[in-house]
C-alpha positions as a Markdown table, in Angstrom:
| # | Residue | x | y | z |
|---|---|---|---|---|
| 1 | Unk | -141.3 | 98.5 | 78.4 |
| 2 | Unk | -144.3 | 97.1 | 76.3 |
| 3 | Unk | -146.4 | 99.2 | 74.8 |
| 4 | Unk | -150.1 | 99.6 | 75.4 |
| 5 | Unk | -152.6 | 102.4 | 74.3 |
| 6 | Unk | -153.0 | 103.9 | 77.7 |
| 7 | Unk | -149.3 | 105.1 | 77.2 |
| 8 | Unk | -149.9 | 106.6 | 73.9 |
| 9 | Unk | -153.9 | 108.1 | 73.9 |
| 10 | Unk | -155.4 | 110.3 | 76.9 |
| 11 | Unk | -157.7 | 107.7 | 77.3 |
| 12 | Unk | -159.3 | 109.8 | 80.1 |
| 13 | Unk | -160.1 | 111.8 | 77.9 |
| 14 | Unk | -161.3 | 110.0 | 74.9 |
| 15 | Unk | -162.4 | 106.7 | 75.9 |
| 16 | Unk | -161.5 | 104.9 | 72.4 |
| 17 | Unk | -161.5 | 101.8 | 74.1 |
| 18 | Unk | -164.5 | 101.6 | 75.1 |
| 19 | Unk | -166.8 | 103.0 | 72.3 |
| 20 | Unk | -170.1 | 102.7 | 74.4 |
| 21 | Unk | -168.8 | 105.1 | 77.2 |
| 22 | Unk | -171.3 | 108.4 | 77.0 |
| 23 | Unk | -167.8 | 110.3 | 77.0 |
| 24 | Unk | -166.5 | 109.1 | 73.7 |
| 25 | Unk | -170.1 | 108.7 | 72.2 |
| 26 | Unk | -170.0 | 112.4 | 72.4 |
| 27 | Unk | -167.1 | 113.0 | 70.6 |
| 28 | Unk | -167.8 | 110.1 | 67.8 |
| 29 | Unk | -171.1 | 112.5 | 67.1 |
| 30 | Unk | -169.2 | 115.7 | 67.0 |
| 31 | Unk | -165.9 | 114.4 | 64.8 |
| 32 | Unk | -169.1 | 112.7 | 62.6 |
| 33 | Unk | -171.3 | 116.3 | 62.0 |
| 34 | Unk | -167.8 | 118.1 | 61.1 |
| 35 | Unk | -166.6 | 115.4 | 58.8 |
| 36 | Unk | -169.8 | 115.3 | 57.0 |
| 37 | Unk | -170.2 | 119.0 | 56.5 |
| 38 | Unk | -166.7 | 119.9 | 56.4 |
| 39 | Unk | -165.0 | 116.9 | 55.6 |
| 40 | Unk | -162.3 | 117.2 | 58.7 |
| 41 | Unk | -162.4 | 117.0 | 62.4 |
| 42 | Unk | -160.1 | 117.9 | 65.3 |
| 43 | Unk | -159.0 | 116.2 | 68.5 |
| 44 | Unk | -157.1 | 118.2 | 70.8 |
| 45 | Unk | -154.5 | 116.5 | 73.1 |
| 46 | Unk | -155.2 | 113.5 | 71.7 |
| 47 | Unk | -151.6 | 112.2 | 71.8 |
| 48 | Unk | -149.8 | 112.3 | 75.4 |
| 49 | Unk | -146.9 | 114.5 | 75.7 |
| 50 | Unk | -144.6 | 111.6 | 76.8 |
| 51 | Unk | -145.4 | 109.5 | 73.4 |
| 52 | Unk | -145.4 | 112.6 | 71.8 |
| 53 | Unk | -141.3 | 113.0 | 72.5 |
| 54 | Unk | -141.0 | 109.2 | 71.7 |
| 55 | Unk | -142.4 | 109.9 | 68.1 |
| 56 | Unk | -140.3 | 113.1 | 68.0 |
| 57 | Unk | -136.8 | 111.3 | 68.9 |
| 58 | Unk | -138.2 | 108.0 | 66.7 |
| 59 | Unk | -138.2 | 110.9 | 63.4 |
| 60 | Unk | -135.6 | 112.6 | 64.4 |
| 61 | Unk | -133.2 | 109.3 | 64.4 |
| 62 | Unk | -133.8 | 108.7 | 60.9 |
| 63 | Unk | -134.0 | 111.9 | 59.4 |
| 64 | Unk | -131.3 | 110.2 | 56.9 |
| 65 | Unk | -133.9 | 107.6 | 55.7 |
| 66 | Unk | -136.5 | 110.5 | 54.8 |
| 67 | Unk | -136.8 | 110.5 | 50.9 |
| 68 | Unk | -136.7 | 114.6 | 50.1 |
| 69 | Unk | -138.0 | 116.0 | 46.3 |
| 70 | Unk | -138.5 | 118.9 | 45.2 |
| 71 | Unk | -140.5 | 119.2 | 41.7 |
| 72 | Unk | -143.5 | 120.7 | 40.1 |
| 73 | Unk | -146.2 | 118.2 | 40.6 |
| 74 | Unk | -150.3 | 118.8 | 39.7 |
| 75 | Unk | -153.2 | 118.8 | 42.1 |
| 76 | Unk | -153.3 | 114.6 | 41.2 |
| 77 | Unk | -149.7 | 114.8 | 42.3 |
| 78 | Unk | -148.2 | 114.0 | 39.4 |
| 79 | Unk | -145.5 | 115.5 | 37.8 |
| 80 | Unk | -145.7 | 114.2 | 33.6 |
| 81 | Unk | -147.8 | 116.8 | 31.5 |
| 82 | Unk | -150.2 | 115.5 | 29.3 |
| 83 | Unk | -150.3 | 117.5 | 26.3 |
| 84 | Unk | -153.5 | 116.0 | 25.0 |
| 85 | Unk | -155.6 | 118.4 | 27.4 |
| 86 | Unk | -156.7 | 121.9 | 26.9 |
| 87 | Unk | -153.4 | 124.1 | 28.0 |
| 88 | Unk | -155.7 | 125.4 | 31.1 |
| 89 | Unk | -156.6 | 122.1 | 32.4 |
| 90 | Unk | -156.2 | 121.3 | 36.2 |
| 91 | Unk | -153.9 | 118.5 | 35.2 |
| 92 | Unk | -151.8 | 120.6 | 33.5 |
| 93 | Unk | -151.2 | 123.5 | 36.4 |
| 94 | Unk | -148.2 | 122.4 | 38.0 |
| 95 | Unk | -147.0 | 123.6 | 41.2 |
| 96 | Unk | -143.5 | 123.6 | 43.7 |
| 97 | Unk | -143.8 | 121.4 | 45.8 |
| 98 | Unk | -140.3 | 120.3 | 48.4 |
| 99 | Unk | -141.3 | 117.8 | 51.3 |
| 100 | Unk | -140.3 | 114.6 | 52.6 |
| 101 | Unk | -141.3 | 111.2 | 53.8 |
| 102 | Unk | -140.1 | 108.5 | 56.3 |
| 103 | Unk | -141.7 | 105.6 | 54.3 |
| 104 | Unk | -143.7 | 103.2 | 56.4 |
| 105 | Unk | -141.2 | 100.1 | 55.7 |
| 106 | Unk | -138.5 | 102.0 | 57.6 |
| 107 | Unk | -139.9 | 102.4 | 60.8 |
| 108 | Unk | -138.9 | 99.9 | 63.4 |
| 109 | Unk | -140.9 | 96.9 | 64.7 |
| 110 | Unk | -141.4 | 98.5 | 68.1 |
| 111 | Unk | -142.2 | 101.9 | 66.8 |
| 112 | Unk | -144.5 | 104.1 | 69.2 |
| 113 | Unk | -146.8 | 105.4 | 65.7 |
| 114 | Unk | -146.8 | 102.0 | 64.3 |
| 115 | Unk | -147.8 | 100.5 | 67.4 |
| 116 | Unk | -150.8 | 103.0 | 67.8 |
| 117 | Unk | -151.9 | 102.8 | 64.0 |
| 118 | Unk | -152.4 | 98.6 | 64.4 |
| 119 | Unk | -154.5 | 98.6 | 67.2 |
| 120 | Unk | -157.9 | 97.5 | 66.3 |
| 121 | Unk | -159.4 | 100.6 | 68.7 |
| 122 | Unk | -158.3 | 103.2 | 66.7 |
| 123 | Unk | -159.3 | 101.8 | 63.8 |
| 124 | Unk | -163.1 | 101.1 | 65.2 |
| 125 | Unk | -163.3 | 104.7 | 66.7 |
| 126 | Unk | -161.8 | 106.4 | 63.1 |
| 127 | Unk | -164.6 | 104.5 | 61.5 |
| 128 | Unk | -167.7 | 105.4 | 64.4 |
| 129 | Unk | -166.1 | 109.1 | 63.6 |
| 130 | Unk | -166.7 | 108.7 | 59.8 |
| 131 | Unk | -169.7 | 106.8 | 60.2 |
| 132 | Unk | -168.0 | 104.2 | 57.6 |
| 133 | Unk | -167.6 | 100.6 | 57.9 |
| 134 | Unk | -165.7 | 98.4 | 57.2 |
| 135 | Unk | -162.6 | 100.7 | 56.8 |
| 136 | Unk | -159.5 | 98.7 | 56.5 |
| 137 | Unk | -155.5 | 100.2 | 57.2 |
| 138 | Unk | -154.0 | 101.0 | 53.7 |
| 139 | Unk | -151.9 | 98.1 | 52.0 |
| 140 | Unk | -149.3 | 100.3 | 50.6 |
| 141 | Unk | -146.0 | 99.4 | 53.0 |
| 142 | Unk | -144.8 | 102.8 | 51.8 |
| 143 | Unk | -147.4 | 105.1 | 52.7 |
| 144 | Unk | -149.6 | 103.5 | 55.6 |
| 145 | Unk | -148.3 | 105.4 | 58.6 |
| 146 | Unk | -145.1 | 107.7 | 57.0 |
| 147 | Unk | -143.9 | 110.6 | 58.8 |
| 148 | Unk | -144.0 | 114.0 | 56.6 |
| 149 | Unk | -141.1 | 116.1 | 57.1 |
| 150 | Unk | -141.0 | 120.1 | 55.7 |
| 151 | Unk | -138.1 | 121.7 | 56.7 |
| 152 | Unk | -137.4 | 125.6 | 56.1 |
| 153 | Unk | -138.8 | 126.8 | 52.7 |
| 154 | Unk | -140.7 | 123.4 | 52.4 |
| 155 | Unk | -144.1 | 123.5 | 50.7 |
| 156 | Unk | -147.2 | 121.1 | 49.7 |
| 157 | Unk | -149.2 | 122.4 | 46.8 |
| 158 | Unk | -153.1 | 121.9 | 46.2 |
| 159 | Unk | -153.5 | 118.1 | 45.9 |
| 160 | Unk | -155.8 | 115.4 | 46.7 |
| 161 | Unk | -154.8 | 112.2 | 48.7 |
| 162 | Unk | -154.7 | 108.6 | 47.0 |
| 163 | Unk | -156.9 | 107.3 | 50.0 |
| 164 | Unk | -159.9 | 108.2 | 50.9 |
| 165 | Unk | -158.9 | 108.8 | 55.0 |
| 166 | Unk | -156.2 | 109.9 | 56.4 |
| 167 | Unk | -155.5 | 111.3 | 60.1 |
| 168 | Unk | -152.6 | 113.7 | 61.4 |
| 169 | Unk | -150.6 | 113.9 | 64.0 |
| 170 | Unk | -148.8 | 116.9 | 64.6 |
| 171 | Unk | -145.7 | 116.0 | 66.0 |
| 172 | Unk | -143.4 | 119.1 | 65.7 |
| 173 | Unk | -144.7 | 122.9 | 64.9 |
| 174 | Unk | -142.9 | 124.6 | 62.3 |
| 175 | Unk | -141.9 | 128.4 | 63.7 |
| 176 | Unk | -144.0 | 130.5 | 60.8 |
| 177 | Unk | -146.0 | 129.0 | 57.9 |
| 178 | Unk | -146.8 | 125.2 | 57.6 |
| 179 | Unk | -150.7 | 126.2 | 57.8 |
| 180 | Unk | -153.1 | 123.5 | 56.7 |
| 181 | Unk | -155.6 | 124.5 | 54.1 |
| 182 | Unk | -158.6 | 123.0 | 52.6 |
| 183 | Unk | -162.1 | 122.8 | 50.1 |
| 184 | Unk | -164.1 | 120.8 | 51.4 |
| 185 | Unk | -165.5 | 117.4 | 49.3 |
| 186 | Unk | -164.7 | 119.5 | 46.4 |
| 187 | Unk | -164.8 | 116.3 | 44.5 |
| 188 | Unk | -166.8 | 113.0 | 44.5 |
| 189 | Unk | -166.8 | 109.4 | 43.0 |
| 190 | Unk | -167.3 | 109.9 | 39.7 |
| 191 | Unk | -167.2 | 113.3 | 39.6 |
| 192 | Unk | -163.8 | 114.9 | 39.2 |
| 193 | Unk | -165.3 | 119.0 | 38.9 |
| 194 | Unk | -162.2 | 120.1 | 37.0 |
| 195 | Unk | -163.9 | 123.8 | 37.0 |
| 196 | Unk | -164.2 | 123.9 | 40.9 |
| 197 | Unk | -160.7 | 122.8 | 41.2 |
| 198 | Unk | -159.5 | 125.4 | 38.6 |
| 199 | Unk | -161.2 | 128.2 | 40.3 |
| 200 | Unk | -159.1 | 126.7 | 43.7 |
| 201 | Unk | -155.5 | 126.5 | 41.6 |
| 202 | Unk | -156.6 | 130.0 | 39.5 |
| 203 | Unk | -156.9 | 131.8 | 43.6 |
| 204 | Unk | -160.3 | 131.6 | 43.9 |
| 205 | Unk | -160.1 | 131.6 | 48.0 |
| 206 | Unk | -164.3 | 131.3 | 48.7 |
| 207 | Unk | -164.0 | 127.8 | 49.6 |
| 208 | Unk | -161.0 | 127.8 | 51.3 |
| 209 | Unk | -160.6 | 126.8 | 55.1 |
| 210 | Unk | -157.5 | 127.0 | 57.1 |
| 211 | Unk | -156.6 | 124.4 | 60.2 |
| 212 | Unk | -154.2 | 125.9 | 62.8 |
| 213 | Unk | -152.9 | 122.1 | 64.4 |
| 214 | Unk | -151.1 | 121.9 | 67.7 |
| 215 | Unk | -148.5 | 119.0 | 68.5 |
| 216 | Unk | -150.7 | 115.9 | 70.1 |
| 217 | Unk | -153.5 | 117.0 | 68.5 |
| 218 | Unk | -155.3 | 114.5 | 65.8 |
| 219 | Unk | -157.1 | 114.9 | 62.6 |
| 220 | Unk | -159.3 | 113.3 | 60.7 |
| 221 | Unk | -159.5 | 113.9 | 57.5 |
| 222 | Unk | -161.3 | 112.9 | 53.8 |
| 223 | Unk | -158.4 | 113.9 | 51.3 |
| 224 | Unk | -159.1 | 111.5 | 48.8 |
| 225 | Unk | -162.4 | 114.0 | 48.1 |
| 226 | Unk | -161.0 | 117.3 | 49.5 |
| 227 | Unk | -158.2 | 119.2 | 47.8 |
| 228 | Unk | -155.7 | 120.7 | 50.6 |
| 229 | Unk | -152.2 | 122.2 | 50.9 |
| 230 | Unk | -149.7 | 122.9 | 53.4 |
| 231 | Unk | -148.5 | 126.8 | 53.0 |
| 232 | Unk | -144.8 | 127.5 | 52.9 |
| 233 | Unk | -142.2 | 126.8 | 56.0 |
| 234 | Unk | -140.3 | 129.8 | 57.6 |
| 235 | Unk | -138.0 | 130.0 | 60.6 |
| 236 | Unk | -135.5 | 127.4 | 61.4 |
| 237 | Unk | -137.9 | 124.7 | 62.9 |
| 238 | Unk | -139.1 | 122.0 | 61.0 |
| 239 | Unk | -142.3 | 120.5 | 60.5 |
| 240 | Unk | -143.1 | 117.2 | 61.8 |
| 241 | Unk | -146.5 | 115.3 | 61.0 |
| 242 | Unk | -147.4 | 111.9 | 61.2 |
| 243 | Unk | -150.6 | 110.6 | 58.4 |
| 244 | Unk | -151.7 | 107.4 | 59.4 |
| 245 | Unk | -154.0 | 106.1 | 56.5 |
| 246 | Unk | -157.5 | 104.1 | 56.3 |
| 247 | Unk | -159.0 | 103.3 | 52.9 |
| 248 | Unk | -162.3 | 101.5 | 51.8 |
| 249 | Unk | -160.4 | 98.4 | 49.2 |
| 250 | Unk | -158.1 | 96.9 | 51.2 |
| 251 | Unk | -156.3 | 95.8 | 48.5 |
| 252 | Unk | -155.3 | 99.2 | 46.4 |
| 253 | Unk | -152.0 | 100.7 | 46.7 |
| 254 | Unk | -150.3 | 104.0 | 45.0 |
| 255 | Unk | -149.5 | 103.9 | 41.4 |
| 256 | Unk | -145.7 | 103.4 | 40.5 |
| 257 | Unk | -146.0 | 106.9 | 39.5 |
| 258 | Unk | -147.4 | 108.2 | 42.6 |
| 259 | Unk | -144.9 | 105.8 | 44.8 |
| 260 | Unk | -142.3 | 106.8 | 42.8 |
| 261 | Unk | -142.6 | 110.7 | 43.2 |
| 262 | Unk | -144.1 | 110.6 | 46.7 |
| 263 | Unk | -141.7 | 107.9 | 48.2 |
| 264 | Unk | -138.9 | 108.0 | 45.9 |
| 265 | Unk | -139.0 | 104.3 | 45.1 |
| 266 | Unk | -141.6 | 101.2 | 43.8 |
| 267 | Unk | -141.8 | 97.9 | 45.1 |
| 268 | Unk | -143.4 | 95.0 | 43.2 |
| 269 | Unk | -146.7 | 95.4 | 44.9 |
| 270 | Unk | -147.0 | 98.7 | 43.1 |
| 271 | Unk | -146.9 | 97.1 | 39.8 |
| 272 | Unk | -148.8 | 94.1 | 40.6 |
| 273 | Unk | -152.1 | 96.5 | 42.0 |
| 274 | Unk | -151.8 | 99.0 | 39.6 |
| 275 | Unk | -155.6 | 99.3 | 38.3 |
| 276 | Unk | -158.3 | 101.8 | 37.3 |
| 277 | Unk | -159.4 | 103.6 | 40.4 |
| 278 | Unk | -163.1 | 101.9 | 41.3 |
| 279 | Unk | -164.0 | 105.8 | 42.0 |
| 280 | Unk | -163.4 | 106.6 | 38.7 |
| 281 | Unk | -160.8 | 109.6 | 40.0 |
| 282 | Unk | -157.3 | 110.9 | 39.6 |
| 283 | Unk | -154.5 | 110.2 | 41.8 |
């Protein structure tokens, strides 16, 4: 059966379509305030329950291609000390961290989540959301659309994203735990705020916000500028998200570093893009 958007996105609901209709004007202004004060928004429902089974049952066929590590990595997500900085230094707090991705390259050509991520409307209505243009998909084949896979015990540490947008899909709801955390814009181009991150990492909990996400719903998200975490997994259930990403160069990739502890591997694009941030911050 070939695929369309009507099969995939309660358009009834949210028009994204048609980005004049009064109905999704609406929700373009609300998903706008919250990601300018708060840096995320939520959809509920977004995804169909019928698609939602043929993302499931996509992940869950290659749960033998997901890439699983489990090492100490930094809020920068690296996992190399650099003893040149002050012993306290945000770079230098390292963290567990044991999750898993199915890279981008090994989905397949008719996947349901690849399908959705490369149509132009949900690129135009993530961008009316964020009040943002141009936004382009991310170049990096690894780590455009990959699935994220915790199982039992798995845990994400403080850390900020390599792009500047990402949205997620909850797919699969973990029995206990798995709880989305967050600080909003708690950094800025330019401006890295090592103190304000310390106080996070050193359990400093004031700026903290938790997100509570429901299979089919969608978020939207600025990680590049907003440290988050995913608390620890318990129960038997794992959890499945998909984070479809959106980035203003379309030309910038992870580092080999990144690629290489996020993704277990790096392809020559990594090497060939590998240049100072424009931003001027960590990843």
């Amino acid at each position: 059966m070939k695929k369309s958007l009507s099969n995939i996105v309660d358009l009834d609901k949210y028009p994204i379509h048609d980005l004049q209709s009064p109905k999704i004007k609406k929700i373009i202004e609300k998903c706008k305030t919250e990601l300018d004060n708060d840096s995320c928004s939520v959809i509920p429902n977004f995804i169909l329950p019928n698609s939602l089974n043929v993302m499931k049952k996509e992940l869950e066929q290659q749960l033998n291609d997901v890439y699983m590590s489990k090492e100490s990595i930094n809020a920068y997500l690296y996992a190399k000390d650099d003893p040149t900085l002050p012993k306290d230094h945000p770079k230098r707090i390292f963290m567990d961290r044991f999750n898993g991705y199915l890279n981008s390259d090994c989905f397949a050509k008719n996947s349901e989540m690849k399908f959705l991520y490369e149509t132009d409307e949900l690129l135009k209505f993530v961008s009316a959301c964020l009040g943002i243009a141009p936004i382009y998909r991310w170049a990096d084949p690894l780590a455009c659309h990959a699935y994220n896979v915790m199982e039992p015990d798995g845990i994400l540490p403080w850390h900020f994203d390599s792009c500047e947008f990402t949205l997620s899909l909850m797919i699969q709801k973990p029995d206990q735990g798995g709880i989305f955390e967050y600080c909003p814009n708690i950094r800025e181009p330019g401006n890295e705020r090592f103190d304000e991150v310390k106080k996070v990492l050193d359990g400093d909990r004031s700026k903290v916000k938790q997100l509570k996400l429901k299979p089919g719903d969608l978020q939207i998200f600025k990680g590049r500028f907003t440290m988050h975490r995913v608390t620890k997994i318990t129960g038997k259930t794992s959890r499945y998200m998909c984070i479809p990403a959106y980035v203003l160069d379309p030309w910038r990739v992870n580092t080999p570093e990144h690629s290489k502890a996020i993704y277990g591997k790096v392809l020559p694009i990594h090497l060939e893009r590998n240049k100072v941030r424009s931003d001027g911050l960590t990843d």
